[in-house]
C-alpha positions, 0 to 999 in steps of 0.5 A: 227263244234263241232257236225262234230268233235263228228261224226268223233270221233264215226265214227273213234272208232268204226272203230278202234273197228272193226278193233280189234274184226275183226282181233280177230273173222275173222282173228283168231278164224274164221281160227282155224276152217276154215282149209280144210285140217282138214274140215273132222272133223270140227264137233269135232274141233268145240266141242272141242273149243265151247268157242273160237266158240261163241266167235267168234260170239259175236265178229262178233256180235259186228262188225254188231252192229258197221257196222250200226253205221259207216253206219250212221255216214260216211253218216253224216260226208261226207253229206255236200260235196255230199249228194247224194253220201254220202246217197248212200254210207251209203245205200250199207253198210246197204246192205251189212250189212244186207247180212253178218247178213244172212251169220252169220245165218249159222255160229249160225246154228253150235252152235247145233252141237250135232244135225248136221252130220259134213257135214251138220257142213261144209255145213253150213260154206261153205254158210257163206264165199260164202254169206259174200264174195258176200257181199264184193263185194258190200262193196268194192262199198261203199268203192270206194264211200267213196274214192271219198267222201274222195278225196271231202272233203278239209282236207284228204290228198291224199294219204290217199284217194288214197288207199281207192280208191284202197281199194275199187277196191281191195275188189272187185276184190278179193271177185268177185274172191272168190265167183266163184273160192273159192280154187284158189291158184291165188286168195290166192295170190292176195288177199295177194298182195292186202291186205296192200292197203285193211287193210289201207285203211278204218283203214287209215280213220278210225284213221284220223277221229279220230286224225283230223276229223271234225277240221276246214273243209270247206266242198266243197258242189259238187252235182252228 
């Protein structure tokens, strides 16, 4: 028990760690460039703030780092209520994984900015939100698997699963949407509708891990 308390711990922190260089990188530094209203002189913005630029790459750095760990760790900790399903699950966020490291490429292609017309610039970040969007859709499986994972094991309370569940199928959804119609208003709109269930869901895990994972679980040991 005490090693299944270590992994919940480590998965938790790491979770808890993506959450913050997220909302930091993604949430807002990646939007202080991503503006197509501006998109025309996106070259000169990126000159003009290179530090919050690289530092929303090493943020983004951080959270790939971070991915691989969780990858792992989610694997061990749910491995004794389905193992089959928890390798499964610890595979497809390897994948995806690897899919937002290619995505990232593009963004580190701006840092020679001097060297690329503004359309080449824009090019560029175009490539990284239809790749990673490509890519949540695949992290929205593995979070469905993780919700079922969740609902398995004997200690996580059912609303907590529940809405990794929904989590999930809302990840989906919205990058599926997102990858094939990138200036719907429609799609804006329920992506602000489905974020509470999409934000909830795995920091939910995430802080429950931390608090109470690993403490006296009696895994159920279920098969595919």
């Amino acid at each position: 028990m005490k090693n299944q308390r270590r992994i919940a711990i480590i998965t938790g922190i790491s979770l808890v760690l993506m959450a913050i260089f997220g909302i930091f990188s993604l949430g807002y530094a990646y939007t202080q460039f991503d503006n197509p209203k501006q998109s025309e002189f996106l070259k000169d913005i990126i000159l003009a703030n290179m530090g919050l630029y690289q530092s929303m790459l090493i943020g983004i750095l951080i959270i790939i780092i971070l991915d691989f760990i969780v990858s792992y760790t989610l694997y061990k900790y749910f491995e004794n209520d389905n193992k089959k399903m928890s390798l499964l699950s610890g595979i497809i966020r390897v994948i995806y994984t690897l899919i937002f490291v290619i995505a990232t490429y593009y963004l580190t292609k701006n840092l020679n900015t001097n060297e690329l017309t503004n359309q080449k610039v824009i090019s560029n970040y175009h490539k990284f939100q239809t790749i990673w969007n490509s890519g949540l859709v695949i992290f929205g499986f593995h979070i469905i698997l993780i919700g079922w994972l969740m609902k398995l094991h004997n200690k996580i309370p059912k609303i907590l699963w529940s809405i990794t569940l929904l989590a999930g199928v809302s990840y989906m959804i919205t990058s599926f949407l997102k990858v094939v119609s990138p200036d719907s208003e429609f799609v804006e709109t329920l992506i602000m509708i489905l974020a509470l269930p999409m934000t909830i869901g795995e920091l939910g895990l995430a802080i429950w891990l931390w608090i109470k994972g690993g403490k006296g679980t009696t895994p159920k040991n279920s098969e595919l």
